[in-house]
DODRENMI-797462 format. One line per 4 residues: their letters; for each residue x negated, y negated, z negated of C-alpha. Coordinates in Angstrom, 3 decimals, always signed. Each point is the difference from the previous one (the first is absolute). Example, Ala and Ser with C-alpha at 12.3 -4.5 7.8 and 13.67 -1.06 7.14 Angstrom:
<sites>
as) -12.300,+4.500,-7.800 ~ -1.370,-3.440,+0.660
</sites>
This chain:
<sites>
xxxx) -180.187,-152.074,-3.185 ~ -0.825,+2.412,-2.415 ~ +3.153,+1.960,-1.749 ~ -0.709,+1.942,-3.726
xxxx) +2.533,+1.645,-2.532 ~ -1.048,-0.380,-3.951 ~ +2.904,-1.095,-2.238 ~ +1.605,-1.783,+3.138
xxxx) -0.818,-1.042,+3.271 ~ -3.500,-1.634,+0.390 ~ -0.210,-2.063,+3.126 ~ -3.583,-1.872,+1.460
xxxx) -0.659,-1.646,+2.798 ~ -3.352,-2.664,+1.090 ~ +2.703,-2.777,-1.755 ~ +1.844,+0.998,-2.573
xxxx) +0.699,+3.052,-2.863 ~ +3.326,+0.778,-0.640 ~ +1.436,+2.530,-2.585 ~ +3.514,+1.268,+0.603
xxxx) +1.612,+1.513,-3.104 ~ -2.808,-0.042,-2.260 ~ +0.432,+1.460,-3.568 ~ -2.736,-0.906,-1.553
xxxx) -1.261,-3.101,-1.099 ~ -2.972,-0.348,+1.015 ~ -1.027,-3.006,+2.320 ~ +1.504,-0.376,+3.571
xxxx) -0.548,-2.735,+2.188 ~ +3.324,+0.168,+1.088 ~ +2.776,+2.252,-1.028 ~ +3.394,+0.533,+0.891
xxxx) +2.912,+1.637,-1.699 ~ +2.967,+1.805,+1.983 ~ +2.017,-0.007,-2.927 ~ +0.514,-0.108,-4.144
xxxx) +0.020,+4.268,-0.353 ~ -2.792,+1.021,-2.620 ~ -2.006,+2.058,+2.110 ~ -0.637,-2.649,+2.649
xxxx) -1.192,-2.841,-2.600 ~ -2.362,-0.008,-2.430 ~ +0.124,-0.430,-3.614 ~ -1.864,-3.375,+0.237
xxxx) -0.135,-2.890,+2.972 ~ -3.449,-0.287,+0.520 ~ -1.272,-3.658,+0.798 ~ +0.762,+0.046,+3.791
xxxx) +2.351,-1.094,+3.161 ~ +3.444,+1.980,-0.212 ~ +2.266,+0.409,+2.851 ~ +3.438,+1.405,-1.140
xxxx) +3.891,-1.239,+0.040 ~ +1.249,-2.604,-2.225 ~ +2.368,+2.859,-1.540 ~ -3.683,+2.307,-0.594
xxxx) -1.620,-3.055,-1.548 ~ +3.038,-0.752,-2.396 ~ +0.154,+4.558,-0.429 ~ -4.196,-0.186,-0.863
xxxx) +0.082,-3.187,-2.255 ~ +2.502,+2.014,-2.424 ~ -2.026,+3.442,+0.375 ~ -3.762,-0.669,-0.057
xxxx) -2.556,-1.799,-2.146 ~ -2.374,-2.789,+1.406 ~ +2.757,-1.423,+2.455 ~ -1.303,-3.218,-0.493
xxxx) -3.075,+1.046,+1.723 ~ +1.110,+0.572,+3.743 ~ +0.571,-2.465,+1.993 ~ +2.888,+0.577,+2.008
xxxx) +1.377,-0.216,+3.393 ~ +2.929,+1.038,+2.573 ~ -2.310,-0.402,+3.653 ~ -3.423,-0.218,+0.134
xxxx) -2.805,-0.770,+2.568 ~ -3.833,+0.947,+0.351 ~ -1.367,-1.794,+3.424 ~ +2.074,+1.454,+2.706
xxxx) +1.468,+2.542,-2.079 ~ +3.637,-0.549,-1.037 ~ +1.328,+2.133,-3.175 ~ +3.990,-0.177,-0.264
xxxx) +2.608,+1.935,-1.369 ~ +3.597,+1.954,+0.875 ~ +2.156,+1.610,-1.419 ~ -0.823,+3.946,-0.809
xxxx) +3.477,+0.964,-1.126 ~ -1.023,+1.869,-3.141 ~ +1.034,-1.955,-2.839 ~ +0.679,-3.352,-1.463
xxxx) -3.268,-2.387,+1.664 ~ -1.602,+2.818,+1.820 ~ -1.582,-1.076,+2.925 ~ -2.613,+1.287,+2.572
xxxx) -2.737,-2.024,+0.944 ~ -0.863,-1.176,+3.531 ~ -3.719,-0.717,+0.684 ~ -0.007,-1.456,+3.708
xxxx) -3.201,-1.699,+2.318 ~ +0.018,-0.563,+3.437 ~ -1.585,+2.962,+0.353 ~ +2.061,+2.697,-1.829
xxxx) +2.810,+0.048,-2.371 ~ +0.068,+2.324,-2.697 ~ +3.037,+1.235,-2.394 ~ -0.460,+1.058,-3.582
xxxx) +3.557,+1.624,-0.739 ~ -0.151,+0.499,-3.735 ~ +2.781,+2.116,-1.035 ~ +2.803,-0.483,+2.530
xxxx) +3.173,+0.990,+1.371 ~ +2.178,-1.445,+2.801 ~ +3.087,+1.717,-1.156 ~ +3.368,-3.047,-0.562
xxxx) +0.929,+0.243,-3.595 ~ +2.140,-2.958,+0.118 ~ -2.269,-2.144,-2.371 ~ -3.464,+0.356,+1.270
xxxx) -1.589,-1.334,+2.910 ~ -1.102,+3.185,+1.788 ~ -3.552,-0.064,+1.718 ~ +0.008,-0.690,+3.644
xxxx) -3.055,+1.748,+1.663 ~ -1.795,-2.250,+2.391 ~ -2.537,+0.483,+2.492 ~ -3.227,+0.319,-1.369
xxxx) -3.747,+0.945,+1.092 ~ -0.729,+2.029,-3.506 ~ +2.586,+1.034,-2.277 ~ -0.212,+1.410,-3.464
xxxx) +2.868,+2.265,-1.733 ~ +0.953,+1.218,-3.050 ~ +0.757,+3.797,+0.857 ~ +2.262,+0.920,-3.734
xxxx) +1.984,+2.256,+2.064 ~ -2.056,+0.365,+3.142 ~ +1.160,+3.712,+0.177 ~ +2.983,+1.257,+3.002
xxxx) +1.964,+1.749,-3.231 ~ -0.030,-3.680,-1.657 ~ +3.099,-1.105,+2.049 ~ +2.611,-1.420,-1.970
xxxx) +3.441,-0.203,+1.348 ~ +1.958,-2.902,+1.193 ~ -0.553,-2.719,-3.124 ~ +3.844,-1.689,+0.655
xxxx) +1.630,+3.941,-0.125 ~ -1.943,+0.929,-3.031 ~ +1.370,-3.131,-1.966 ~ +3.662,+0.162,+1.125
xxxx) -0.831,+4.162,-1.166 ~ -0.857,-1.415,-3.343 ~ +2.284,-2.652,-0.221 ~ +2.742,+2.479,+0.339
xxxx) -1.592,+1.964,-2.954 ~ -0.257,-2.467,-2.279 ~ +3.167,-1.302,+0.262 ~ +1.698,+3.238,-0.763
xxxx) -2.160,+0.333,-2.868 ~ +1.113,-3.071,-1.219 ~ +3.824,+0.205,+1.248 ~ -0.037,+3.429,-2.639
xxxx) -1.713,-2.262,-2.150 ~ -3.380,+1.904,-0.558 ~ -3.227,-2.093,-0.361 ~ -2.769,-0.049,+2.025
xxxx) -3.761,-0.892,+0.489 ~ -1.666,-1.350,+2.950 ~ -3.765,+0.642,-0.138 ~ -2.584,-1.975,+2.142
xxxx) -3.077,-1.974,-0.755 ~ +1.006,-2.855,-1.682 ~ -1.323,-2.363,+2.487 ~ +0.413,+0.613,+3.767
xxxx) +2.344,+3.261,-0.364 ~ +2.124,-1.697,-2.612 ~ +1.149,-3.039,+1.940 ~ +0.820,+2.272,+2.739
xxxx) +2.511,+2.081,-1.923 ~ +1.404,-3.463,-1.316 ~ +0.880,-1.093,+3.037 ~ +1.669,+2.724,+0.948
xxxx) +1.518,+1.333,-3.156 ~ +0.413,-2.403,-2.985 ~ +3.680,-0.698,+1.581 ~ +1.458,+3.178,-0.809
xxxx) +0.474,+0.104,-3.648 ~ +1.481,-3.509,-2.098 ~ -2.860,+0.962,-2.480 ~ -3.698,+0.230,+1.318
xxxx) -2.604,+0.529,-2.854 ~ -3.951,-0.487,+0.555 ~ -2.472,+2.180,-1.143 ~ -2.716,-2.222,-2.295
xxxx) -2.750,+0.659,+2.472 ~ +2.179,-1.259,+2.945 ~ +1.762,-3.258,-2.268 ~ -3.696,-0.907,-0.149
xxxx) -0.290,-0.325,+3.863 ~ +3.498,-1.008,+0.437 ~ -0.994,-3.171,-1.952 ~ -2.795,-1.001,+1.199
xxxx) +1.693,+0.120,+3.513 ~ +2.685,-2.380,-1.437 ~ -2.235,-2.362,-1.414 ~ -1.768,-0.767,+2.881
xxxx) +2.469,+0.114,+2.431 ~ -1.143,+2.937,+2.012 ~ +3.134,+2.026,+1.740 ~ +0.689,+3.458,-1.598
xxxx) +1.119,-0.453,-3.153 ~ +3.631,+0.229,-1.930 ~ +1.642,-0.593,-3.065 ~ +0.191,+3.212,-2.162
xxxx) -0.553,+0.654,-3.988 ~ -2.787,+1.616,-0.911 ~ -0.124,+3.789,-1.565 ~ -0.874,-0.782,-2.988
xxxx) +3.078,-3.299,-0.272 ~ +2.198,+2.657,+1.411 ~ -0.515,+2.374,-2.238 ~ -0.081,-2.362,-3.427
xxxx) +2.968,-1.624,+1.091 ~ +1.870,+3.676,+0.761 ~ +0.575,-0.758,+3.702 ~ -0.976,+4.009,+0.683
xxxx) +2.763,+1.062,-2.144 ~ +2.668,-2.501,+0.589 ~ -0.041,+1.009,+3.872 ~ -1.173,+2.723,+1.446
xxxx) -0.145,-0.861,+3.871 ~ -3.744,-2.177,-0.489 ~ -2.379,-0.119,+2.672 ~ -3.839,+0.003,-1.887
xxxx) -2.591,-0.639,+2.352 ~ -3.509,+1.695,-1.173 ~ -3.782,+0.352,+1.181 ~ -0.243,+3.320,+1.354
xxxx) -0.812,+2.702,-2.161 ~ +0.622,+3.921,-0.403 ~ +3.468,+1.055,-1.678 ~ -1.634,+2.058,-2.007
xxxx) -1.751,-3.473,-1.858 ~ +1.510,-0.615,-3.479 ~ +1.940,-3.065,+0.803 ~ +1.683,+2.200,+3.138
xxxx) +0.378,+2.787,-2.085 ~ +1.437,-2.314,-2.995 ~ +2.494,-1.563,+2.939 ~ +1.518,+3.197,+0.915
xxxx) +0.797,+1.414,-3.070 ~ +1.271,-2.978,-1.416 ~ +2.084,-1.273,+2.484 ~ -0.085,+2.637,+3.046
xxxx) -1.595,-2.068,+3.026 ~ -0.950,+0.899,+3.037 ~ -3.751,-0.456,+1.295 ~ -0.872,-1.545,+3.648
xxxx) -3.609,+0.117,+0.835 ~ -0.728,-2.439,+2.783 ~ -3.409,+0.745,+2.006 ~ -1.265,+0.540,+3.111
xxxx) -1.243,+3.404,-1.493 ~ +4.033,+1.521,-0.137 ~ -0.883,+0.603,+3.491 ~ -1.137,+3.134,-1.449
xxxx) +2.647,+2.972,-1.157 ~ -1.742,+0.289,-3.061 ~ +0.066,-3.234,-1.448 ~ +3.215,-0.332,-1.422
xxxx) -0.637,+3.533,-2.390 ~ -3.890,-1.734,-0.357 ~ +1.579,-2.975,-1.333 ~ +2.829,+1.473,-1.839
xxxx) +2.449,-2.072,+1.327 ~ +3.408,+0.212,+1.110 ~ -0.435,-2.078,+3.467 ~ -3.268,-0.392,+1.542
xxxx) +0.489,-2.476,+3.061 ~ -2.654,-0.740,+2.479 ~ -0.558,-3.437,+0.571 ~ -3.193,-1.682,-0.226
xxxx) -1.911,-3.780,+0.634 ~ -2.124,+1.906,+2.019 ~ -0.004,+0.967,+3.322 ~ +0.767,+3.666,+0.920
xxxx) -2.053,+1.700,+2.410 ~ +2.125,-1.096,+3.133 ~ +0.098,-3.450,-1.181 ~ -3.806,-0.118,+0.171
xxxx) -0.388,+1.572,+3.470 ~ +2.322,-2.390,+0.944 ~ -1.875,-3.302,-1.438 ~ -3.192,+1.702,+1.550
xxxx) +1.572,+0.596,+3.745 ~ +1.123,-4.441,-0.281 ~ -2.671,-0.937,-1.755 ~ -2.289,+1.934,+3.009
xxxx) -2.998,-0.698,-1.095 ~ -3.761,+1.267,+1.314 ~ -1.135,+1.202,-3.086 ~ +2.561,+1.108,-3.245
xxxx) -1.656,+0.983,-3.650 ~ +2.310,+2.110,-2.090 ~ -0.761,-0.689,-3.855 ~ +2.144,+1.571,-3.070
xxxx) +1.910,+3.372,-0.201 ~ -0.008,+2.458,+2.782 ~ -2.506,-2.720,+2.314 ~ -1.580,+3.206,+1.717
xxxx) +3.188,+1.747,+1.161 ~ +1.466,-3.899,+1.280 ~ -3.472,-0.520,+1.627 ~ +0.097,+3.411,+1.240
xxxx) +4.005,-0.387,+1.352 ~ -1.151,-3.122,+1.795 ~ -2.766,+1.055,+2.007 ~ +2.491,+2.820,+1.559
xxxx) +1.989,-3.361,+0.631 ~ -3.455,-1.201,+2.131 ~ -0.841,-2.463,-2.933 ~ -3.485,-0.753,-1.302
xxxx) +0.723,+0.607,-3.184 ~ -2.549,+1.092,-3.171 ~ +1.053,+0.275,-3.812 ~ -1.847,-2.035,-2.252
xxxx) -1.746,+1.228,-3.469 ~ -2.620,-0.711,-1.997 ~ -2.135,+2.410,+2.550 ~ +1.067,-2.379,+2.816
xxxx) -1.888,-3.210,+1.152 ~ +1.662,-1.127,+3.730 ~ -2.397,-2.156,+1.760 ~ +1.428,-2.198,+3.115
xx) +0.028,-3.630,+1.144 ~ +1.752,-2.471,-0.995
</sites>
């Protein structure tokens, strides 16, 4: 089997080619996508076998060009090589792809996290030959505290802020991040308000039937029809963005909100005053640095390949744990057998 890193994971063996998060669109024999973020699908399907989710094929139809092209698939099989998929625990239809033989069984994680957050299927690490992990915050400092404390934390917060009947914003990517923070915050105000960017997703979501959406005005409704100023305990729910940005800026003055950042990154001190924000709280759809030691020590595999963010300190962590374990780059090229 030979292992390369250039705009995804590249994957070759006697049998078969696969390409795991490819973002271009070039041709692929086969391709598979973990899940419907930009930076892990390209701008066009090229005219190839795709392995993703049902909820990443619906995601991909409504965000790239050329859809028509791939043909498109949930399991998939090359001889005596079986290609299924599990859940990854990221966001909406993220999955991680299982590539098993009788003679090894290898696991491509995509982005992952096997933290409960009461609306996603987590990932469940299995026992594996070969595993291959997403290291976002493969780093000791990069460990986030306990998810269910954090949101009772913030919970609390927002509810005072709304009890005293002063507005707030919840910022997180519109898709993944968002549908987290509706789940566990869209029931504390009478008057939840969507951001344009996330009414977009929001819909979609409804109209296909995928879990993670709710019923909210958008911005824009809200603010022709005077909602803002008629109450002043709204919830808006926004893409994440600096509170120094003109619409953040415009929010404050006009109707004195308060800013919370939601990222993985608040881990840090210094992101709140980076950010400008009033509340910077540190949860992520990844997983943190203990997470993905933990993942590694089930999965126990012979051989692990760190790829994304810190891969060289996670590599480096998990040989002191008596792993055989190498970061992949564009430098890289891992030879073994299959």
């Amino acid at each position: 089997m030979r292992i390369s890193f250039s705009r995804g994971i590249k994957i070759a063996t006697d049998n078969w080619k696969l390409g795991c998060d490819i973002t271009n669109s070039q041709y692929f024999p086969l391709v598979f996508y973990s899940h419907a973020h930009s930076d892990h699908i390209p701008r066009k399907i090229p005219k190839t076998n795709v392995i993703c989710s049902s909820i990443t094929r619906t995601l991909i139809e409504n965000f790239v060009s050329n859809y028509d092209d791939g043909e498109f698939y949930e399991s998939y099989s090359i001889g005596d090589t079986i290609f299924s998929q599990v859940p990854s625990g990221h966001i909406i239809g993220s999955t991680a792809l299982i590539m098993d033989s009788p003679e090894n069984k290898v696991i491509y994680t995509g982005d992952v996290s096997i933290r409960n957050k009461g609306f996603l299927e987590p990932f469940k690490p299995e026992k594996c030959d070969k595993l291959i992990i997403e290291s976002t915050f493969g780093k000791p400092k990069y460990t986030f505290p306990k998810y269910d404390e954090v949101i009772k934390e913030t919970q609390e917060q927002i509810q005072k802020y709304v009890e005293e009947g002063i507005p707030v914003v919840l910022m997180g990517y519109a898709l993944g991040k968002s549908q987290m923070l509706y789940h566990s915050f869209s029931h504390l105000s009478d008057t939840i308000i969507l951001h344009d960017s996330n009414a977009k997703i929001n819909s979609l979501l409804a109209k296909n039937g995928i879990d993670g959406s709710i019923t909210a005005p958008t911005y824009q409704d809200a603010k022709d029809g005077g909602l803002l100023e008629k109450t002043s305990n709204w919830i808006l729910f926004s893409p994440l963005r600096s509170g120094r940005n003109e619409f953040s800026t415009f929010l404050k003055k006009k109707f004195g909100v308060k800013l919370f950042a939601f990222s993985g990154w608040a881990i840090s001190p210094n992101y709140k005053y980076q950010m400008d924000v009033d509340h910077a709280i540190p949860i992520s759809d990844h997983a943190d640095f203990a997470e993905l030691i933990e993942i590694c020590e089930k999965c126990n595999p012979r051989e692990i390949y760190t790829v994304y963010g810190p891969k060289i300190q996670l590599a480096a962590e998990l040989r002191k744990r008596g792993f055989k374990a190498i970061p992949l780059s564009k430098q890289t090229l891992l030879e073994s057998f299959f």
